[in-house]
Structure formats: C-alpha cells, structure tokens
C-alpha positions as CSV (number, residue, x, y, z in Angstrom):
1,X,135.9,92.4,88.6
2,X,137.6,95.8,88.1
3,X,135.8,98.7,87.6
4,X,135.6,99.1,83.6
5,X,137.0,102.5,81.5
6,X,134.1,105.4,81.4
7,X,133.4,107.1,78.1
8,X,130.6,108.9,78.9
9,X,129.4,112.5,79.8
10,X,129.4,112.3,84.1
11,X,125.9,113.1,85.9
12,X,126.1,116.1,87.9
13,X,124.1,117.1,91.1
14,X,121.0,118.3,91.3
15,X,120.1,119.2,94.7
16,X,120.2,117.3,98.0
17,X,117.8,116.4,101.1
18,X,118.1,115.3,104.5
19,X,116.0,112.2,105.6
20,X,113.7,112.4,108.5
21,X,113.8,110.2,111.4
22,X,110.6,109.0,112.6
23,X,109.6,105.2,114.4
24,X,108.5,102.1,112.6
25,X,107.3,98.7,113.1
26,X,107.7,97.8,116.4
27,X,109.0,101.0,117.7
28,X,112.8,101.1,116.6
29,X,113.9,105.0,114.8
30,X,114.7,104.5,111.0
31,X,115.6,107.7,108.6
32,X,113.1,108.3,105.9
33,X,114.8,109.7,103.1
34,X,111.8,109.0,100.4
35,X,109.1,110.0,100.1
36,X,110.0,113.5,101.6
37,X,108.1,117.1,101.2
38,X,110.4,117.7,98.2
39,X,109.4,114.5,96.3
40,X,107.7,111.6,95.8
41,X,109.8,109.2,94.2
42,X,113.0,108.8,92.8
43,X,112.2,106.2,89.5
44,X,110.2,103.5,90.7
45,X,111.4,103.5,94.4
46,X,108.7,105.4,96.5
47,X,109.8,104.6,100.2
48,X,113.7,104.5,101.7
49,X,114.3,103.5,105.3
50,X,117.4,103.3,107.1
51,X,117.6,101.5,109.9
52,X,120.7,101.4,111.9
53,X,123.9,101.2,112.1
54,X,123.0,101.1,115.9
55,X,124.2,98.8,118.3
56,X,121.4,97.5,120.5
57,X,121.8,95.9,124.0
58,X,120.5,92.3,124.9
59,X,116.5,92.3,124.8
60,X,116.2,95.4,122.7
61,X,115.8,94.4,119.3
62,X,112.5,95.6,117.4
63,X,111.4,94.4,114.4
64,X,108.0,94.8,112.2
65,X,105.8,92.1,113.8
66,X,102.9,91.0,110.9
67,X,101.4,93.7,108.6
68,X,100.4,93.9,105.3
69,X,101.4,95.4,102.3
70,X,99.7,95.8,98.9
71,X,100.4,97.6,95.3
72,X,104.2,97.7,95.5
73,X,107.5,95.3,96.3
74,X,109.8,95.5,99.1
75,X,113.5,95.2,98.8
76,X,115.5,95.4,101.8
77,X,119.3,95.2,102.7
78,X,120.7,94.2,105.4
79,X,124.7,95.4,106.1
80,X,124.7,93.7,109.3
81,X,123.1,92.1,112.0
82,X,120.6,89.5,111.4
83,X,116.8,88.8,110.5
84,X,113.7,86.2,110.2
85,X,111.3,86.6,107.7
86,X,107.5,85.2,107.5
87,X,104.8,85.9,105.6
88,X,101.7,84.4,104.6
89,X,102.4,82.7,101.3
90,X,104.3,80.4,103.7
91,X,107.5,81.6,103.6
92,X,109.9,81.3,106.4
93,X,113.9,82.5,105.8
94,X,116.6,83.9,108.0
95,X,118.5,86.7,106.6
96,X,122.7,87.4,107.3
97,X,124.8,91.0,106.4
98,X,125.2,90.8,102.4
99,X,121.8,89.7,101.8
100,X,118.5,90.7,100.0
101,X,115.1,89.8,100.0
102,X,112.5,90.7,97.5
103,X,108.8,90.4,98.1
104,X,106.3,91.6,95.5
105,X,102.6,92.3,98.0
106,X,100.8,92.7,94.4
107,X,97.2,92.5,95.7
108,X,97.9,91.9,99.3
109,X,100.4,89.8,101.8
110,X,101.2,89.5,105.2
111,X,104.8,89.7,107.0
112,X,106.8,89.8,109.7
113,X,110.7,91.5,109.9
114,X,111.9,90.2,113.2
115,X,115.4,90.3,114.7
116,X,116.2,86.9,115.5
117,X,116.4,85.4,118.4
118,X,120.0,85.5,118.7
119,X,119.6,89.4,118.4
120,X,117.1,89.2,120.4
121,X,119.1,87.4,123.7
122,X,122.8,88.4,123.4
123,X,122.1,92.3,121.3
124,X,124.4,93.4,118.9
125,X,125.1,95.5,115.8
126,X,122.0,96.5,113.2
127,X,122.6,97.8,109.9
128,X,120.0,97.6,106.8
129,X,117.9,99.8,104.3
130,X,114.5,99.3,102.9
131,X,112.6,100.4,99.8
132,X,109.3,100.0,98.3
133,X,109.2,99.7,94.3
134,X,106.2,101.3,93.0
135,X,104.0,98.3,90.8
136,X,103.2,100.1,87.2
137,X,99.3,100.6,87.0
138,X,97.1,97.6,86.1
139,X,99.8,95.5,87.5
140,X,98.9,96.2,91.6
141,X,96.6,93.0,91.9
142,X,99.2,90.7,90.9
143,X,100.2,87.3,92.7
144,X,102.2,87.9,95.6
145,X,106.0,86.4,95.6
146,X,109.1,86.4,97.5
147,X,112.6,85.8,96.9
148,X,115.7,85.7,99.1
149,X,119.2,86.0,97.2
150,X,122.3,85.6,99.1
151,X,125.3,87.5,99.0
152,X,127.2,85.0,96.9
153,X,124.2,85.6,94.4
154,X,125.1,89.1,93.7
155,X,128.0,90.8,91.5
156,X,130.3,92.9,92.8
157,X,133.6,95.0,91.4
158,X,136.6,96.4,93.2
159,X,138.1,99.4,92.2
160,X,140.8,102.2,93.3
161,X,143.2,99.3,94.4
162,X,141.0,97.5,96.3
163,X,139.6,100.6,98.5
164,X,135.9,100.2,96.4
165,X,133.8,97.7,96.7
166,X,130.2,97.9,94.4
167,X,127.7,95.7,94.8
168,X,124.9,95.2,91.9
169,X,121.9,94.1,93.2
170,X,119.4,95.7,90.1
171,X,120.6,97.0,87.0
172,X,123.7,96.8,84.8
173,X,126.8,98.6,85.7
174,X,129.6,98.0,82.9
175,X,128.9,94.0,82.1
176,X,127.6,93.4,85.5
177,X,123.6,92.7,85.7
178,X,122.3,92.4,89.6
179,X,119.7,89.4,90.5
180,X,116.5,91.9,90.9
181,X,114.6,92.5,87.6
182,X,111.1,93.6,87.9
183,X,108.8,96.2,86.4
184,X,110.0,100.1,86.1
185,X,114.0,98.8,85.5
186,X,115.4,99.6,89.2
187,X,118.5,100.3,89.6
188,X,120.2,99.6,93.4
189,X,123.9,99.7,93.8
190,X,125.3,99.3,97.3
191,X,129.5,100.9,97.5
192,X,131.8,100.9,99.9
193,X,134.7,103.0,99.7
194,X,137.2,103.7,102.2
195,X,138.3,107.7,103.0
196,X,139.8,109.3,99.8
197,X,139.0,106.6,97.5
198,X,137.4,107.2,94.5
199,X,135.2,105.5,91.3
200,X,133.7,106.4,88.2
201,X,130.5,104.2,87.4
202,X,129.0,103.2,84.1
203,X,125.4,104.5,85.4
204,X,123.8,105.1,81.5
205,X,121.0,102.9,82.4
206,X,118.6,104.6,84.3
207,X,116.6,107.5,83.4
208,X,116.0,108.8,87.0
209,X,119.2,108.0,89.7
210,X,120.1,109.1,93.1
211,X,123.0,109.0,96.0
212,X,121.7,108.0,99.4
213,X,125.0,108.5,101.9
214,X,123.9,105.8,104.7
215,X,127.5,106.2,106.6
216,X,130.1,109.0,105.8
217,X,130.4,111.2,103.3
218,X,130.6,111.6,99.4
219,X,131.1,114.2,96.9
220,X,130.0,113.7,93.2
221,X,131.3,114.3,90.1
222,X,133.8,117.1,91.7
223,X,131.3,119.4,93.0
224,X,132.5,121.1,96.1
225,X,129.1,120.1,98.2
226,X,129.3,117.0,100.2
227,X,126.3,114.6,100.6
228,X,126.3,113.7,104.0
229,X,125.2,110.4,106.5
230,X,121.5,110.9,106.1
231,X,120.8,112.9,103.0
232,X,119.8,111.7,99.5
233,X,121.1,113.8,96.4
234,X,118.9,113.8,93.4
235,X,121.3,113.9,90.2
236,X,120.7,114.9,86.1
237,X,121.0,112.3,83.5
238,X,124.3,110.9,82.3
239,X,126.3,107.8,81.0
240,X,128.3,107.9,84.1
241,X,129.0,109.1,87.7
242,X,132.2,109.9,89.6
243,X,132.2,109.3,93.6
244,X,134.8,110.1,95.6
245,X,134.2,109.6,99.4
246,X,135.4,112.5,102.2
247,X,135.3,109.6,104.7
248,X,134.8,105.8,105.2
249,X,131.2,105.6,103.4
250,X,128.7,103.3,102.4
251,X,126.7,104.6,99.8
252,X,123.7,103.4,98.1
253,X,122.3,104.3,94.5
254,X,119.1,103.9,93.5
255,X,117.0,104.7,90.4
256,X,115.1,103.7,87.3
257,X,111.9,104.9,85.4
258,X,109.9,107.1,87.0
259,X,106.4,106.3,87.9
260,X,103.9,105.6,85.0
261,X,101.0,107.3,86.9
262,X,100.0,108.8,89.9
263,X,99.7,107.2,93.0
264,X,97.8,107.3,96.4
265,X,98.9,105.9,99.8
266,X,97.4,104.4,103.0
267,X,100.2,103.4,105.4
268,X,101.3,100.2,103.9
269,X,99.0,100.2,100.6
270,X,100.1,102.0,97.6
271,X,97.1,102.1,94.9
272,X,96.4,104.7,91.5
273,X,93.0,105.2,93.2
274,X,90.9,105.7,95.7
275,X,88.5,102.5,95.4
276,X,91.8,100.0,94.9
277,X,93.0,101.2,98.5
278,X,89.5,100.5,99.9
279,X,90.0,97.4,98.3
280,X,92.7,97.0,100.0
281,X,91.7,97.2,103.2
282,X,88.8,95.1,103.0
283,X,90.7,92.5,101.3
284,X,93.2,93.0,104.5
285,X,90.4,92.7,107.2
286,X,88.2,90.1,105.8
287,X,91.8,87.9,105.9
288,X,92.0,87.7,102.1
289,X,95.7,88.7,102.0
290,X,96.3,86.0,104.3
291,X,97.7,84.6,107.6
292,X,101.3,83.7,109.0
293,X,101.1,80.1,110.4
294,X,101.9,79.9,114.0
C-alpha cells in the first residue's frame, strides 16, 4: 500500500531522552528507554528494551532463560537474528526477523527467550525490541495467553518511492489495522526509511505517542533537533506526524491510552498494589504460575 494523503494538524515534539543501558536476562546489554527517571510510561507501554543490533561470535548468544512475569503483556520484535520461545502454558515456537510474539502473564507465567541453537553454534547478527503493556486495573489476574504472528501477518505501506517501509503491528494507520488488539489501544509502528527519505503518517489514533530511533537518526515534523540511535522523543497530540530520517533509520512508534491507575513494580511483576505483588510472588514460589516442560 502507499502511504495515504494527510489532512490533519502534524504532532510536534515535546522533549527527548536517552535510554540507559543496563544487563538482562542472561547477561547480554539492552538499552532501557522506558521506564526512565523522566517517566513512567508512554500510553500503556511501561517497559522498552533494545537489544542489539550486535553481532555476536559463535557460543555467545544470551537469552532470558525461565522467569516469570505477571500483571502486564509482552510484545517483542525481532529485526533480525533468531529465537525459541517456551513457556509454561505449553507453548513452544521459534521466532525469524519480521516477527512478533505476544504473551499476556495476567496472573502469572513462566518463559524462556533463548537464541537458538543455530545462534548459539555458528553466532551471528541480533536485532529486536521488547515492551511490556501495562494490564488496566481489575484485569491483572486474567488467563495467561500467547500468540506468535508472522511477518506475512502484518500490514505494511511503502512510501517516498519505495525508500519507506511501515509496518503496523497495533493500531490503525490510514486503512491499515495491525494484528495486536488488547486493552489500553497500543499503538506500535515499526519504519524503515533509507537517508533523506521522508513520510507523513496518519497517527490521529492514539492519545499518548512516541518516536524511539533504534538505528540512525530522525527529525520530526521539521524541527531542527534530531532524535538520535538510543533516545525516545515524547510528542503532543495530533492527526498526523511527519518523519524524515538524517540517516538510514529504523524507527519505532509506540503509544496509546495512558495508564488507568497507578502502578507498583517488583522486577518482572507489575501490580496497582502492594498485596497483588505479594501475591505474586507467592503464587510464583509455590509453582502456581507454572513450569516449562523439559
């Protein structure tokens, strides 16, 4: 499809933030853009990891090995390289550049984000972003589930003769819906431009929206302050948003309502109160969230 005409006033920048980079899982260095000291959450997404691009030698590859999560969703995407998945509602799926998975912990699960073991033996290049979605209050204990959609599965539009590529994975851009609907309306757009190309999105939908710059470089809506690799801009409301990229880029957008009430975190549990993460954790410890089978 072909990036459709915009009519609508353009959303402007707000201010921008640089990710941190810490370890996770297994040991390998992501970049935490949310949450950050400046805020929480932008819509319903309260965690963004990148990890990658990084090329990684034969025997290096880390993963997350089994842990549990509870009170949110994960959706991760991975650019390149490849991944297993396992978890404890019995799940078992291999994951290739272009695809997403989707796993909603609700009141608790268990899994494991491993390289796989062609990674694993011959190394090679890693690429791949993942967010939590905050679950709306009274909705935390819900039933666990998991989905995997492949890249065929997801819409995507070309634009500035050929030099953009968007990819919808949740929300609606022009008449394009992505495959991930789930509570507080996220919005996650994936774009690839090449150096000097440039697109103006129908972006009306979500109340809250942000830019994430994973590689390269991107300036929006004409402003004269580039978001670099690394850094997450935080942008006003609008019908529509203009980026033009200083550099090959890939660029991810992410947004939707913000969060219905506040919300308290213990590593991989994210509860509205005290007693629901000790919940948690006894649920977790007495096995109640469940085992990965061998």
């Amino acid at each position: 499809m072909t990036a459709p005409t915009i009519n609508s006033n353009r959303r402007q920048l707000v201010s921008i933030h640089e990710a941190f980079r810490t370890l996770e899982g297994d040991g390998f260095e992501v970049r935490r853009a949310i949450p950050s000291n400046a805020y929480e959450a932008i819509g319903p997404f309260i965690f963004l990891d990148q990890f990658g691009p990084i090329d990684v030698r034969p025997g290096e590859a880390k993963g997350a090995s089994a842990h549990p999560h509870a009170g949110i969703e994960t959706l991760t995407l991975l650019l390149e390289g490849s991944q297993t998945h396992k978890d404890s509602l019995g799940n078992t799926s291999s994951m290739r550049p272009g695809e997403v998975q989707w796993m909603r912990a609700g009141r608790g699960v268990v899994h494991d984000e491993s390289p796989d073991e062609q990674l694993r033996r011959e190394g090679g290049h890693v690429h791949g972003v993942q967010l939590w979605i905050n679950m709306p209050k009274g909705s935390k204990h819900a039933e666990p589930a998991y989905r995997h959609v492949k890249a065929s599965e997801i819409p995507t539009l070309t634009a500035d003769e050929g030099r953009v590529l968007v990819r919808v994975v949740a929300g609606t851009v022009g008449d394009l819906t992505g495959p991930i609907a789930t509570s507080g309306n996220p919005f996650v757009v994936h774009a690839s431009l090449k150096a000097g190309a440039r697109v103006d999105l129908p972006v009306g939908g979500p109340a809250e929206l942000g830019v994430y710059v994973m590689v390269g470089a991107a300036v929006i809506g004409g402003d004269d302050r580039r978001i670099e690799a690394g850094q997450l801009a935080r942008l006003t409301a609008g019908g529509s948003l203009e980026i033009e990229a200083a550099s090959d880029s890939e660029i991810l957008l992410i947004g939707g309502d913000p969060l219905d009430a506040p919300i308290l975190r213990h590593g991989p549990f994210v509860m509205n109160s005290i007693d629901e993460l000790e919940r948690a954790v006894r649920d977790y410890h007495a096995g109640r969230m469940g085992q990965i089978a061998a």
